[in-house]
DRENMI-449499 format. One line per 4 residues: number of its first residue (from 0); their letters; for each residue x, y, z of C-alpha. Coordinates in steps of 0.1 Angstrom, whole numbers. Example, Ala and Ser with C-alpha at 12.3 -4.5 7.8 and 13.67 -1.06 7.14 Angstrom:
0> as> 123 -45 78 ~ 137 -11 71
This chain:
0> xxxx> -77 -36 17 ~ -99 -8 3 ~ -100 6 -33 ~ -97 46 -24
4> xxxx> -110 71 -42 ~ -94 106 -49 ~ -106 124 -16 ~ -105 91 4
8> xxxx> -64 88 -7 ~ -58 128 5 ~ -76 118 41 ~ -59 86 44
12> xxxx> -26 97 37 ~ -31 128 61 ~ -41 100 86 ~ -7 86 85
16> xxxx> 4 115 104 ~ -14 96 132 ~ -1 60 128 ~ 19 43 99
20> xxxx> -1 33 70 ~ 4 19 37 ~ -9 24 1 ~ -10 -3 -24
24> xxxx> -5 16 -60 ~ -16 -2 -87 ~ -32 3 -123 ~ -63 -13 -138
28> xxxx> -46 -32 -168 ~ -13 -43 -151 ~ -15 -83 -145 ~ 13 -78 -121
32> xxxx> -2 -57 -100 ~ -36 -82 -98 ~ -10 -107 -84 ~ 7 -86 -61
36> xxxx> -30 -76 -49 ~ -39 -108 -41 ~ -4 -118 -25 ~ -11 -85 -3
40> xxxx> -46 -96 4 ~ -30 -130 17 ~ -4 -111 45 ~ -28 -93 54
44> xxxx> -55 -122 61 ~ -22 -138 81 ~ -13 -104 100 ~ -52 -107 110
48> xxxx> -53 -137 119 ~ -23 -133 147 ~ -34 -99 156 ~ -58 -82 169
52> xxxx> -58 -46 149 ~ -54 -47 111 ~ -26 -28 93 ~ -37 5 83
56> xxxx> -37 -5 40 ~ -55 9 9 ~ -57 10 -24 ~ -57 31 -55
60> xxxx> -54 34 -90 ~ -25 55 -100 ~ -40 70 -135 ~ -65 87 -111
64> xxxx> -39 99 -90 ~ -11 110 -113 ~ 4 137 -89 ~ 10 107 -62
68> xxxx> 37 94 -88 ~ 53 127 -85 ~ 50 139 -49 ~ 61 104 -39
72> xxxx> 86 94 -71 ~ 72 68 -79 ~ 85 52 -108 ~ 65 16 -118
76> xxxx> 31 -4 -107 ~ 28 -23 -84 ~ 43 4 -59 ~ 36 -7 -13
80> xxxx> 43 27 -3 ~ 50 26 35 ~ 42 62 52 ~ 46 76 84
84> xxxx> 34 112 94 ~ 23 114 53 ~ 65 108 46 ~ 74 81 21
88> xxxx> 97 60 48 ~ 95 29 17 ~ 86 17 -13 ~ 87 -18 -29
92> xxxx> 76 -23 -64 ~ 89 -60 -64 ~ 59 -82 -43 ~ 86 -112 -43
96> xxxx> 67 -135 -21 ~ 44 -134 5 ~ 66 -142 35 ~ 83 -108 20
100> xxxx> 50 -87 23 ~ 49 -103 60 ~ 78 -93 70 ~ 80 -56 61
104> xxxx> 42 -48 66 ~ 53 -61 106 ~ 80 -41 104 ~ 69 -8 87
108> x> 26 -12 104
């Protein structure tokens, strides 16, 4: 998963107009967001590991991006906002395990 930058985040989530994507929101100083990182960073090495494409995921630091919070409503950190065509189709703010991440990045990527 890649940290985005402001212009990287516009192209990516105009790239979700192409195929689903997701975006990790998170914020420099929240220690539940560094764990939610790292259980992401887990799925994802699973998801790799029995596929052969890798999820479309990044990354980004919501006090850059402040107007992300209110084109997509979102309302705490850590935010997996799922998109599809640039639409919020879901967001989970609770990472509540792994096997959770798993199942809803297969289902949403």
């Amino acid at each position: 998963m890649k940290d985005l930058t402001n212009i990287e985040i516009r192209d990516f989530i105009e790239g979700s107009t192409e195929e689903p994507a997701a975006l990790y929101i998170q914020t420099p100083l929240c220690g539940t967001c560094k764990m939610g990182r790292r259980m992401l960073d887990i799925t994802l090495e699973a998801i790799s590991q029995s596929q052969d494409a890798e999820p479309k995921i990044g990354a980004c630091n919501l006090n850059a991006m402040p107007e992300l919070a209110e084109k997509y409503s979102i309302t705490s950190v850590p935010c997996l906002l799922f998109l599809n065509r640039g639409i919020a189709v879901k967001k989970i703010y609770a990472m509540q395990s792994v096997d959770f991440l798993y199942q809803n990045v297969k289902k949403y990527l």
